[in-house]
C-alpha positions, 0 to 999 in steps of 0.5 A: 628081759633085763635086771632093772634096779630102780630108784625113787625119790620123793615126789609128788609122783611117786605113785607113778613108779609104783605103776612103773614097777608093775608094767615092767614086772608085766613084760617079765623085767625083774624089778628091784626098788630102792627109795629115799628115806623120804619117798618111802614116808611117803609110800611104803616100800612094801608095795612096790614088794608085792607089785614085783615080787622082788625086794625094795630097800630104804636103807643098808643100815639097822634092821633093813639090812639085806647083805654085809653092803646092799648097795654094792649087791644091788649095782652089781645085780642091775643091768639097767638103773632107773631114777623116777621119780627124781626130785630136785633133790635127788638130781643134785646129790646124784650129779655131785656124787654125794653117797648119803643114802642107799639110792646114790651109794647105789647109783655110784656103785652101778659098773661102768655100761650100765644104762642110765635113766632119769626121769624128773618130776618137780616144780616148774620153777624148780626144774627151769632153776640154773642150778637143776639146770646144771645138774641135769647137763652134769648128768647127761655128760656123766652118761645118764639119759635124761627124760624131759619132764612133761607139761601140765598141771603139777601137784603143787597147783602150777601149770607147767613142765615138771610132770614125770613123765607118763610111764610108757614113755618112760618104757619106751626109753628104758627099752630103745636104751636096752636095745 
């Protein structure tokens, strides 16, 4: 089983990576969770502690610290990187290389080979946006496998493509990608 470093950010779905974490921890994946600031305003890291048993960070800075540089521990530790849920946000710092929080130092710092996953979940005006669209193409020629969104209703009362997609798919992608 593989070292799975997964990332979050701040969605809507969000309660979708925590079952994420659970069903990987269940097939004997070690998971290791890092959230954007704003995801964990939105979920306490320590749930996603308790459903893997293995850490979860927001920030290498302050009290939170883990390591002298967690992101750098923490890339060199996964075998896979999975982002979901991915916000727009999140996307477009990834696909820019900006570092400015944990996930995308982290996300930079994952070696060369390392397989990628990403997984988005926004707004249907959102996700169809040219620059989202941009973004999404960067990241699939920078070598990250991107999940299409699914369609229904979304959280923000729109119906459309822009629903993370269901955690087993997401298992189905991680596993055809570790081969």
């Amino acid at each position: 089983m593989a070292r799975i470093l997964l990332g979050c950010g701040a969605s809507a779905a969000l309660h979708k990576a925590c079952d994420l974490a659970s069903k990987l921890t269940q097939e004997e994946h070690r998971v290791r969770t890092v959230l954007t600031e704003r995801a964990a305003s939105l979920i306490d890291p320590q749930l996603f502690e308790a459903m893997t048993g293995e850490g979860a960070w927001t920030d290498e800075f302050g009290p939170e610290r883990r390591t002298a540089m967690d992101h750098i521990e923490l890339a060199g530790w996964a075998e896979a990187l999975v982002i979901a849920p991915a916000s727009a946000d999140l996307v477009s710092r990834l696909a820019l290389g900006l570092a400015n929080d944990l996930v995308t130092t982290a996300a930079l710092a994952v070696p060369a080979g390392i397989p990628r996953l990403l997984a988005p979940a926004m707004n249907a005006h959102m996700l169809s946006a040219p620059a989202i669209q941009r973004n999404l193409d960067t990241l699939r020629e920078d070598g990250w496998r991107i999940l299409e969104p699914d369609e229904g209703y979304l959280a923000c009362g729109v119906e459309g493509k822009g629903r993370l997609p269901d955690v087993e798919r997401i298992q189905a992608a991680l596993a055809e990608l570790l081969g």
